[in-house]
C-alpha positions in Angstrom: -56.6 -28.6 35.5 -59.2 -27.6 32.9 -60.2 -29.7 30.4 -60.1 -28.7 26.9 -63.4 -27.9 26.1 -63.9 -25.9 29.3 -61.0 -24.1 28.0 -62.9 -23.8 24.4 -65.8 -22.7 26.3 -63.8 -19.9 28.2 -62.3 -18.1 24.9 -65.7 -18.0 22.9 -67.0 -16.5 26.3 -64.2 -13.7 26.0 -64.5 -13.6 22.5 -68.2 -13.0 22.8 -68.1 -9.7 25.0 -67.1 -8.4 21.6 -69.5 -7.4 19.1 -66.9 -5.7 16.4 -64.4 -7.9 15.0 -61.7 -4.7 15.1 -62.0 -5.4 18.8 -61.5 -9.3 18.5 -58.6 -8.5 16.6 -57.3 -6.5 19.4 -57.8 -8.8 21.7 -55.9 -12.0 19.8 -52.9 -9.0 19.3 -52.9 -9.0 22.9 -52.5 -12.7 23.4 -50.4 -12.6 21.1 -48.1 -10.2 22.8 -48.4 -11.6 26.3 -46.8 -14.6 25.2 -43.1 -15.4 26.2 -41.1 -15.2 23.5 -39.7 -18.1 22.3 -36.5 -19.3 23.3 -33.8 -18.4 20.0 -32.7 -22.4 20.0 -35.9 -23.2 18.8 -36.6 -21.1 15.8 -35.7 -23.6 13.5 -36.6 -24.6 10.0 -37.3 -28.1 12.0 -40.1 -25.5 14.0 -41.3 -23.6 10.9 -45.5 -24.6 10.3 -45.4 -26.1 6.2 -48.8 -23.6 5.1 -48.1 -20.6 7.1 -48.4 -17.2 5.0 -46.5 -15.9 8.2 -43.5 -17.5 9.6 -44.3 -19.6 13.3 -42.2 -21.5 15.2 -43.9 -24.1 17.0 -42.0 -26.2 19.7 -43.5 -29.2 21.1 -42.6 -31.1 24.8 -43.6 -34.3 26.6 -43.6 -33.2 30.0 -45.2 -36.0 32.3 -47.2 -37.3 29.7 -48.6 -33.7 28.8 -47.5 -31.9 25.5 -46.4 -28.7 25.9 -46.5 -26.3 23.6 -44.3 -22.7 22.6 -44.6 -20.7 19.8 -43.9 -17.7 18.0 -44.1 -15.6 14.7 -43.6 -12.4 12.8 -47.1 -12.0 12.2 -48.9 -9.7 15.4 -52.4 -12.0 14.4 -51.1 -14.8 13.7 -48.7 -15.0 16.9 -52.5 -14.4 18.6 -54.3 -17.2 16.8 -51.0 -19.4 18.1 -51.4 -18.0 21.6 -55.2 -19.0 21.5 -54.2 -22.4 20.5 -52.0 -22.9 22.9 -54.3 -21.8 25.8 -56.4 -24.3 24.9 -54.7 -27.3 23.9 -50.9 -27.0 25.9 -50.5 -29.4 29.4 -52.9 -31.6 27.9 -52.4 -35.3 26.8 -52.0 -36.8 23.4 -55.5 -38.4 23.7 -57.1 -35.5 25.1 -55.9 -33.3 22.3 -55.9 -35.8 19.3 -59.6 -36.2 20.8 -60.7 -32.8 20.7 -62.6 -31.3 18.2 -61.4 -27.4 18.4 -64.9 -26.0 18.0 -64.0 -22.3 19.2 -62.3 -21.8 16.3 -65.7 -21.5 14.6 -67.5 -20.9 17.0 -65.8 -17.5 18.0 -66.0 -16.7 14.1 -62.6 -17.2 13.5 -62.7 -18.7 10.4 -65.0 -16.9 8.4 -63.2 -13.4 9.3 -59.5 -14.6 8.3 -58.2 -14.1 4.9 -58.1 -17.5 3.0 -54.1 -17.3 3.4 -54.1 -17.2 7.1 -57.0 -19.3 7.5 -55.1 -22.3 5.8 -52.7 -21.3 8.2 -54.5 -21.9 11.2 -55.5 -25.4 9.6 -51.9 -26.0 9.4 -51.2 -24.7 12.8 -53.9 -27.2 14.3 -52.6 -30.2 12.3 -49.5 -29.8 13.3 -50.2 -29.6 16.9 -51.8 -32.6 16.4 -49.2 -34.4 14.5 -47.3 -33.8 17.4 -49.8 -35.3 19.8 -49.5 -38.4 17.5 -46.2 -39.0 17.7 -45.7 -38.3 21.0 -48.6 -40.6 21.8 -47.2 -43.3 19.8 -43.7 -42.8 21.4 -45.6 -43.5 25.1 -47.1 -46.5 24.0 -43.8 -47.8 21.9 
């Protein structure tokens, strides 16, 4: 298992085989896209990320002491930048997630080429992951 910032490492590495940002685009609509869809039980107001221009769904699971995440939204970028996330941070640990730093984001320019909107989004979408590390964390050691 790869650890999250060897995952971190491997997107800005993809990411940077890209000089235009049209491409980039394409390539988190793709992401996007190959992702399962997620399962109709969980698109709940419960699952809706407070923040979000967009509507996502994000579904969090304790499997043998590893969150797991799923997501989804109506947004083709968006559901891309929640893909990403997911590739790096889902079948990791509480620690190991509440403990990592998510540089790639601006590393890989992320930031800076996302309106303002969807930008606070993906804050939202990392705090919330992270929330979820937290109270699963705290769960394990209750």
């Amino acid at each position: 298992m790869k650890t999250i910032n060897e995952l971190q490492d491997e997107v800005i590495e993809e990411f940077s085989d890209f000089d235009d940002w049209m491409d980039k685009y394409q390539l988190l609509i793709d992401l996007g896209n190959e992702q399962e869809p997620l399962d109709p039980q969980y698109k709940t107001e419960q699952n809706l990320i407070d923040g979000c221009q967009s509507r996502v769904w994000l579904q969090a699971d304790l499997t043998d002491g590893k969150v797991v995440f799923q997501a989804e939204s109506d947004a083709l970028i968006v559901k891309g930048i929640i893909a990403l996330l997911i590739k790096v941070v889902s079948g990791h640990t509480p620690d190991e997630i509440l403990n990592s730093d998510f540089y790639f984001i601006e590393k890989i320019g992320l930031k800076e080429h996302l309106s303002p909107t969807r930008s606070n989004g993906l804050l939202a979408m990392v705090k919330q992951m992270r929330m979820y590390a937290l109270a699963f964390k705290t769960k394990m050691e209750g």
